[in-house]
VOBA-1610 file (N, C-alpha, C; in pm, whole numbers, padded with zeros to 5 digits, always signed):
BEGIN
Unk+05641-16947-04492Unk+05699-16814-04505Unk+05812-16814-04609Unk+05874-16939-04632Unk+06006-16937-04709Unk+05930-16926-04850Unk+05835-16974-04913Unk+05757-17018-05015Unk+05706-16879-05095Unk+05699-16772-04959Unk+05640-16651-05044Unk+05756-16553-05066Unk+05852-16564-04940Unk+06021-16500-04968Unk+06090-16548-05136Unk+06059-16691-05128Unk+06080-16701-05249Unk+05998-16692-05396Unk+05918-16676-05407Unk+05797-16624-05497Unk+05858-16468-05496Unk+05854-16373-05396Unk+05847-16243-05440Unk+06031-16219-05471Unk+06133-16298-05451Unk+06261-16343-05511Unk+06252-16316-05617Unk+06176-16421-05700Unk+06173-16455-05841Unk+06078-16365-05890Unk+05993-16262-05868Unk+05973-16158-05896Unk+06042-16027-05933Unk+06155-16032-05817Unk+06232-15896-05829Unk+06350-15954-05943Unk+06360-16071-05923Unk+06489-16140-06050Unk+06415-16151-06162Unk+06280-16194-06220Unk+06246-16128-06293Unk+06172-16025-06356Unk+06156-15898-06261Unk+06171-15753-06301Unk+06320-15693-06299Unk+06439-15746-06281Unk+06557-15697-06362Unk+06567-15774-06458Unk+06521-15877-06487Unk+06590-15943-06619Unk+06485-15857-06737Unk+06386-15846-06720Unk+06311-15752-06786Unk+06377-15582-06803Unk+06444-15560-06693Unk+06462-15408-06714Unk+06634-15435-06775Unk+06662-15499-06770Unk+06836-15546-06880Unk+06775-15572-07009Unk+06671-15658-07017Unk+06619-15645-07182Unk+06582-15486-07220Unk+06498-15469-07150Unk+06445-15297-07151Unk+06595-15223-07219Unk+06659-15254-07158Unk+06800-15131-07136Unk+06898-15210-07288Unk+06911-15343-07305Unk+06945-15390-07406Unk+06866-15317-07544Unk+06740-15318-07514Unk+06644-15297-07633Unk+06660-15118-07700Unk+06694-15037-07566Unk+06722-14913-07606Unk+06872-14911-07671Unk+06957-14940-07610Unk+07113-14903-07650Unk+07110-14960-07796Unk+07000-15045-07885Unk+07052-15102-08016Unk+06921-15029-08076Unk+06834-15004-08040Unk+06745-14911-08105Unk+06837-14738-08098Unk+06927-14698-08009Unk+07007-14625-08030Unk+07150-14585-08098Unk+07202-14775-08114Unk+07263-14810-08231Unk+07223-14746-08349Unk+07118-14786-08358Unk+07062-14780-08538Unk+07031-14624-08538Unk+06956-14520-08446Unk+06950-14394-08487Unk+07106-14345-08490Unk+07205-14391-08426Unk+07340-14350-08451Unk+07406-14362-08600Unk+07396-14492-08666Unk+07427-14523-08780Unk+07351-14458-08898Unk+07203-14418-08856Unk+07133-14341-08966Unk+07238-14211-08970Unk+07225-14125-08856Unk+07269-13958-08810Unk+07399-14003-08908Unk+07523-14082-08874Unk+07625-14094-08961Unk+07642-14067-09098Unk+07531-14162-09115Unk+07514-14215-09264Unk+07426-14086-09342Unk+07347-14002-09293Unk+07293-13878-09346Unk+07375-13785-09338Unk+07473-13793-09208Unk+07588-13632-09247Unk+07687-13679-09351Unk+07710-13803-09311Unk+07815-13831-09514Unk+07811-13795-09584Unk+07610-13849-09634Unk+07561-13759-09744Unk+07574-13639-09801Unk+07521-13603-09681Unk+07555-13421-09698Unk+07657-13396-09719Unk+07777-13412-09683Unk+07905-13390-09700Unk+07921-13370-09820Unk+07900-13537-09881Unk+07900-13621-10004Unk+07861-13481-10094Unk+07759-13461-10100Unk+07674-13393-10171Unk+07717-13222-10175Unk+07714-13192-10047Unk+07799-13057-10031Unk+07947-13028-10122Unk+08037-13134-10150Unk+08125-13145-10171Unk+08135-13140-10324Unk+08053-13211-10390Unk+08018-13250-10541Unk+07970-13103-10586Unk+07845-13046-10463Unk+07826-12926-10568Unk+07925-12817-10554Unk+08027-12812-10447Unk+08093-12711-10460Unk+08182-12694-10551Unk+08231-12811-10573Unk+08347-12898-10706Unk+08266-12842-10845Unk+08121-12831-10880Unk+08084-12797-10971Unk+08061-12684-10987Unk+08050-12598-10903Unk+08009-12469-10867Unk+08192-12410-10912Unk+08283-12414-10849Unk+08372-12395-10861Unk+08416-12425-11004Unk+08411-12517-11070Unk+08479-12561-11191Unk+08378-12462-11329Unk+08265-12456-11286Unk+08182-12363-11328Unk+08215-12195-11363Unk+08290-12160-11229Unk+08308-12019-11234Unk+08460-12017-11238Unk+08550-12116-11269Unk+08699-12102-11321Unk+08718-12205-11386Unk+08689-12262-11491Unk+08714-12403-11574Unk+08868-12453-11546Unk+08945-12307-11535Unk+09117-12408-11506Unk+09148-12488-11389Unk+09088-12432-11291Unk+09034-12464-11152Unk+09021-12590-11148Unk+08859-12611-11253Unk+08819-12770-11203Unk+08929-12859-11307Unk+08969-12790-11436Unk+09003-12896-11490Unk+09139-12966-11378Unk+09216-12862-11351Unk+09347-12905-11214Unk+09320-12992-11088Unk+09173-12921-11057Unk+09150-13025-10948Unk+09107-13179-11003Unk+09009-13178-11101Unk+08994-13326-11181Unk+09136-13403-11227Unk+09261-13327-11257Unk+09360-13399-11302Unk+09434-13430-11208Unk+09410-13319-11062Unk+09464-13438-10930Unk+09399-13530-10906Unk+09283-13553-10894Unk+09211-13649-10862Unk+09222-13750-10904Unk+09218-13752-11062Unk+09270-13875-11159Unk+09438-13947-11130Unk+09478-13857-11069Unk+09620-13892-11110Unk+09657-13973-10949Unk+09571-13873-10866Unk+09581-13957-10687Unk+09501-14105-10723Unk+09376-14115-10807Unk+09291-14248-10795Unk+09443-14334-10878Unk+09475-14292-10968Unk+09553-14414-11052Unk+09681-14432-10966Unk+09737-14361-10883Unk+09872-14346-10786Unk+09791-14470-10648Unk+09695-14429-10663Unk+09624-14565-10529Unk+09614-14667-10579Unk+09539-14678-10732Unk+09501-14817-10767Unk+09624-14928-10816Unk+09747-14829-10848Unk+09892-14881-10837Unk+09920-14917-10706Unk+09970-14824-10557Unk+10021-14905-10495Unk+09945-14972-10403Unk+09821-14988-10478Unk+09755-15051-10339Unk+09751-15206-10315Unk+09781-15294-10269Unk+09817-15440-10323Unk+09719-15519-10269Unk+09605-15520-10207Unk+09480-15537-10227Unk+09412-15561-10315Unk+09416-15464-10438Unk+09318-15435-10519Unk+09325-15489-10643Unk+09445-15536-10712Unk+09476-15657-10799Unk+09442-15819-10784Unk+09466-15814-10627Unk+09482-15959-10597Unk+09259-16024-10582Unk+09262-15854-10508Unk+09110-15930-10502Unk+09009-15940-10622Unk+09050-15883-10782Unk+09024-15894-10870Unk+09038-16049-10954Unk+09174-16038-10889Unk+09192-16179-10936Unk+09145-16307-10889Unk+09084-16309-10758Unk+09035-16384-10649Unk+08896-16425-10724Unk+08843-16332-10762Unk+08685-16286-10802Unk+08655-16399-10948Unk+08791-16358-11026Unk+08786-16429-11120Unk+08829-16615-11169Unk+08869-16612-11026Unk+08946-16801-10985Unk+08761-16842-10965
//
């Protein structure tokens, strides 16, 4: 009697170790549709953003040229104080 208690044991221990893989296998197959959904609304963003910038600079040229000369002037104000971004240039080149 102990022989089949333990047989149908190791049955039910492994039909959960099967249903934790099961449940492992969804949450990282739901990983990855998470990281797509992310990575496609960026885009859009991305993209939303570029044409409005052109759309805009289009129908007021003083517009875009002001917003392009903040932009330039915020990228070169970062690439100054950022102290990262020298050193790992120089890293690249050792």
């Amino acid at each position: 009697m102990t022989t089949r208690g333990t047989i149908s044991l190791e049955r039910f221990l492994q039909w959960l170790d099967d249903l934790d893989d099961l449940y492992g296998a969804a949450r990282l197959l739901s990983e990855r549709m998470r990281r797509l959904a992310w990575t496609i609304a960026r885009m859009s963003m991305l993209l939303s953003v570029g044409a409005s910038g052109v759309v805009a600079a289009l129908r007021e040229p003083p517009l875009g040229l002001a917003v392009a000369i903040l932009l330039f002037v915020f990228l070169l104000y970062r690439s100054v104080t950022q102290p990262g971004f020298a050193a790992r240039g120089r890293r690249a080149a050792a």
